[in-house]
C-alpha positions, 0 to 999 in steps of 0.5 A: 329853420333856425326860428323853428329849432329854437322853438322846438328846443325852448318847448322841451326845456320848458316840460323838462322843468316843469316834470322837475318842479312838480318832483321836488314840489310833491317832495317838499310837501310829502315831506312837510305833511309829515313833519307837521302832521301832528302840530296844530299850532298856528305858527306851523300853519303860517309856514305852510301857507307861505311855503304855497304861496312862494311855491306859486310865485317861483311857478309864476317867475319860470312861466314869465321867463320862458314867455318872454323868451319865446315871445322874443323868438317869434317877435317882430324883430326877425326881419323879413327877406326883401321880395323881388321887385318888379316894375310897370312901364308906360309911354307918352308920344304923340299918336300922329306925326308929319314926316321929315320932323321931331317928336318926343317919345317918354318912357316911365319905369315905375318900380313900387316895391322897395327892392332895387330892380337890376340891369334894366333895358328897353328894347323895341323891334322896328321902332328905331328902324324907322324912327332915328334917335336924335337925342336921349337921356339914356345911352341907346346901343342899336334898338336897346335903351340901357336903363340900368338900376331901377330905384325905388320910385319912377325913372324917366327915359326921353327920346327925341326921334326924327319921323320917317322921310314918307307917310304911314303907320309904324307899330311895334312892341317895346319891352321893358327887361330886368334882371329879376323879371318872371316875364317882359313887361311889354307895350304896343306902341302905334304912330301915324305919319302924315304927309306934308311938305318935304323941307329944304335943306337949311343952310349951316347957321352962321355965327350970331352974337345972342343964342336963340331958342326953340321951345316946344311942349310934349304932353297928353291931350287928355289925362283921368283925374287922380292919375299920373302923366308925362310932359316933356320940354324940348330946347333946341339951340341951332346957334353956336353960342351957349345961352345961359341962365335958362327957367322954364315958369308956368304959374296954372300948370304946375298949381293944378298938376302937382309936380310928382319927379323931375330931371330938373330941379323945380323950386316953386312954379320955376324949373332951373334949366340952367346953360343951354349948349348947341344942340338939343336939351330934354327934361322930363316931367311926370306930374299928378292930375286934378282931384277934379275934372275939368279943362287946364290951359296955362302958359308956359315961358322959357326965359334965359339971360340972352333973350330979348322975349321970352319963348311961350306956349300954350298948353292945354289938357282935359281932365275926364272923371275916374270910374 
């Protein structure tokens, strides 16, 4: 509104000038004409002439004046509001599971405007009713994931969840709110639970003098070309001693999926974990597929300062052509 008087104001002050110019032009030269209207001398011409001339150039200084001005007024230096953000969601788990087991469950935030989405949440229905959080990189407060602000960028949230104690099929609506949504952002979630041997009760571990680790990789049997996926690293300490030093390195995966976030930092083909504590220890990836398709199988090795081998898996993903 503001832009628009200002507008208004230099338009008026510019016709008020010009009908004030145009008068004292038509004066001046009503007024020369009869001053000189009886000389022929050529000095008298020459002070005409130049009396037009610097009569062009004031007229051609005002106009450059006021362009200027109203260029500044309607230029690009008038920031534009930031918009609204808004985000997408995605999940990456593993489509059948035994029961009376571990799985891993990722959720991608990914907000690409420049806006700061606020108060985000994640919110499921029965999911958490049948799958009981063990661990998470976010505070979980009944069947609410608390996410909070969402940067620019992508976010991360990991869960391990132990699968329910009988077989069937578990499918629930998740949805992803913030505080400037128009409407939830919703996905279907399905996992089948197998049957499989119920697992006897382990005894507590007792003291060891060396920590010992368990290692396993959560991933997408399959990814498009030119897409984003997410892989998880699982650590599990059952020992009470807290290993130290711990890398995750894979020379074939990360040089054929680019490394797009981490909640680890990654220097090269090494990602520092760092001291590993009793319990379990989440990291999350999310990682650009090949340009190509094809099939990638590498070797990924946990290594840590107490082991006497280091802890490998295989992993292997097919990558489908786009459309």
């Amino acid at each position: 509104m503001s832009l628009d008087l200002t507008i208004i104001g230099i338009v008026f002050a510019l016709i008020l000038l010009l009908i004030f110019f145009s008068a004292v032009v038509l004066y001046l030269s009503f007024r020369i004409k009869e001053t000189f209207r009886k000389e022929t001398r050529k000095g008298f011409t020459i002070v005409k002439i130049g009396f037009l001339i610097g009569i062009l150039f004031l007229a051609g200084g005002i106009f450059y004046f006021f362009a200027n001005s109203l260029g500044n007024a309607t230029g690009p230096n008038q920031t534009p509001p930031p918009s609204n953000p808004y985000l997408s969601l995605t999940m990456s788990y593993p489509s059948s599971v035994t029961f009376n087991t571990l799985c891993t469950v990722n959720f991608t935030v990914i907000n690409p405007t420049s806006a700061i989405a606020h108060g985000a949440t994640i919110q499921a229905n029965t999911l958490f009713a049948d799958f009981a959080i063990q661990a998470s990189t976010h505070e979980v407060v009944g069947n609410v994931i608390t996410i909070g602000d969402v940067p620019p960028g992508t976010t991360i949230v990991s869960l391990e969840l132990s699968t329910p104690s009988k077989p069937g099929t578990v499918t629930d609506t998740v949805n992803l709110q913030f505080q400037e949504m128009t409407a939830p952002v919703t996905q279907e979630i399905t996992i089948s639970v197998s049957g499989g041997p119920t697992p006897a009760p382990s005894p507590p571990p007792s003291p060891t003098p060396n920590p010992v680790l368990n290692f396993t990789v959560s991933y997408p049997p399959s990814a498009t070309i030119n897409s984003t996926i997410t892989m998880s690293f699982t650590i599990r300490n059952p020992t009470i001693v807290t290993a130290h030093g711990a890398t995750i390195e894979s020379d074939l995966l990360f040089t054929n999926f680019a490394i797009v976030s981490s909640t680890r930092e990654i220097i090269g083909n090494v990602l520092n974990v760092g001291d590993v504590p009793p319990g379990t220890t989440i990291i999350s990836l999310t990682l650009a597929s090949p340009k190509r398709p094809g099939t990638v199988t590498a070797s990924v090795s946990l290594l840590f300062q107490e082991m006497t081998a280091p802890v490998t898996q295989q992993v292997t993903i097919s990558v489908r052509g786009g459309q």
